[in-house]
N, C-alpha and C positions, 0 to 999 in steps of 0.2 A: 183491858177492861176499862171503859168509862164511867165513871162514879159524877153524880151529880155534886156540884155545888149546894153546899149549908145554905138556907134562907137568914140572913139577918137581918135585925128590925125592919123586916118586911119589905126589902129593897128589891127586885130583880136581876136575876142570876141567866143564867144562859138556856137552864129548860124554863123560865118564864113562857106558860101559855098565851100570856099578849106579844109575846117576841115575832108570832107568824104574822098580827097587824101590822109590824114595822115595817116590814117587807113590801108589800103594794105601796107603802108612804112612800121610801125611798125609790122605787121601781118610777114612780109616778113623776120626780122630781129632777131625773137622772138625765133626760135632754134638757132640761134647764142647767143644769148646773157645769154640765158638757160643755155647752153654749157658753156659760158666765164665764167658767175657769179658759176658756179659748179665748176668750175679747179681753179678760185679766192679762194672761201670757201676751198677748199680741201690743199689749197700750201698758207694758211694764214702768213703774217710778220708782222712781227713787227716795230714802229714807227723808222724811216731813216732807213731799212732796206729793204725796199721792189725793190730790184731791179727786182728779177722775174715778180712781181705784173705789176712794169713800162716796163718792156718787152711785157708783155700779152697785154698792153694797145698798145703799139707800134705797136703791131702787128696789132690789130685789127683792130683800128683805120687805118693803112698801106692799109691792102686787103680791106676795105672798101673806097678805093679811096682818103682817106684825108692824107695833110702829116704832120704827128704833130712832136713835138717839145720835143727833152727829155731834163729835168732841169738839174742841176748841177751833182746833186746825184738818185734822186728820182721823179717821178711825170713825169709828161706831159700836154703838152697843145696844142691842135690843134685851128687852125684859120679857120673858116668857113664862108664864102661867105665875100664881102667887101661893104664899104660904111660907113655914118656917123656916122650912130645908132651902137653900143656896147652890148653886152651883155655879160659878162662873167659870167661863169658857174663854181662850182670846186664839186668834191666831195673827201672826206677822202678816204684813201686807205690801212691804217694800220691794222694790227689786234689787238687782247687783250693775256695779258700774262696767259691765264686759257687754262685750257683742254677742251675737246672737249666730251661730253657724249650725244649726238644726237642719235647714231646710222644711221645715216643717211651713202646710199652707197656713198655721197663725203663728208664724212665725214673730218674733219683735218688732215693730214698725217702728220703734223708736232708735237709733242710731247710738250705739253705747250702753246702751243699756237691755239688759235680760233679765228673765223671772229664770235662773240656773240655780235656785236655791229653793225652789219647789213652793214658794211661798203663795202663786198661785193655784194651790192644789190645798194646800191651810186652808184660803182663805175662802174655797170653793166648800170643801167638806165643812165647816164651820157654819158658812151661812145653809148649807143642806140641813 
C-alpha cells in the first residue's frame, strides 16, 4: 500500500501536483547537462586548481539566465529566487590525482589526473 506524505508548512512532498512541471524542465536541460558533465570528466583538476571547471560553471549557469557569483580563487555560487526560506546547496568540483583507464570517448585529457570520484556528475546535477 502507498500512503502519501503529511503536507508540512506548505512545503512539497512527492504527490505535489506542480511535481509533473518539473519533469519537461529537467527533460529540457538533459543534453546540456550531458554535454557539460562530459567536457567536466574530459578537462578534470585538481583541488584549488579548477579554474577551467569554475569557468564552465560560469558559463552555464550565465546562458541559462542566472548570474552567479565567482569566489575568490575557485568555485561559484548562484542566488536563485528570494525570500525568507534558505537553501544552500554545494557540490565538489575537484578531481583525483590517478589516471584515467575508461576508455571512455570523454575520456581525461589531462595526464594524471581523473574525475573517479564522480564529482563531475555533483557538479553537473547541481548546476541542473
Amino acid at each position: 500500500m502507498t500512503e502519501s506524505l503529511p503536507r508540512t508548512a506548505g512545503q512539497p512532498v512527492a504527490d505535489d501536483p506542480g511535481l509533473p512541471r518539473v519533469t519537461p524542465l529537467v527533460k529540457s536541460l538533459e543534453s546540456d547537462l550531458v554535454a557539460f558533465r562530459r567536457d567536466l570528466h574530459q578537462h578534470p583538476e585538481l583541488s584549488y586548481e579548477e579554474h577551467r571547471t569554475t569557468q564552465r560553471i560560469l558559463e552555464l549557469l550565465t546562458d541559462h539566465g542566472l548570474s552567479p557569483v565567482k569566489l575568490q580563487d575557485t568555485g561559484a555560487y548562484v542566488d536563485i529566487g528570494e525570500g525568507p526560506l534558505v537553501l544552500g546547496l554545494r557540490a565538489d568540483i575537484d578531481a583525483l590525482p590517478l589516471p584515467e583507464r575508461t576508455g571512455l570517448d570523454y575520456a581525461s585529457a589531462t595526464e594524471g589526473v581523473a574525475h573517479a570520484c564522480g564529482h563531475d556528475v555533483h557538479t553537473s546535477v547541481m548546476a541542473g
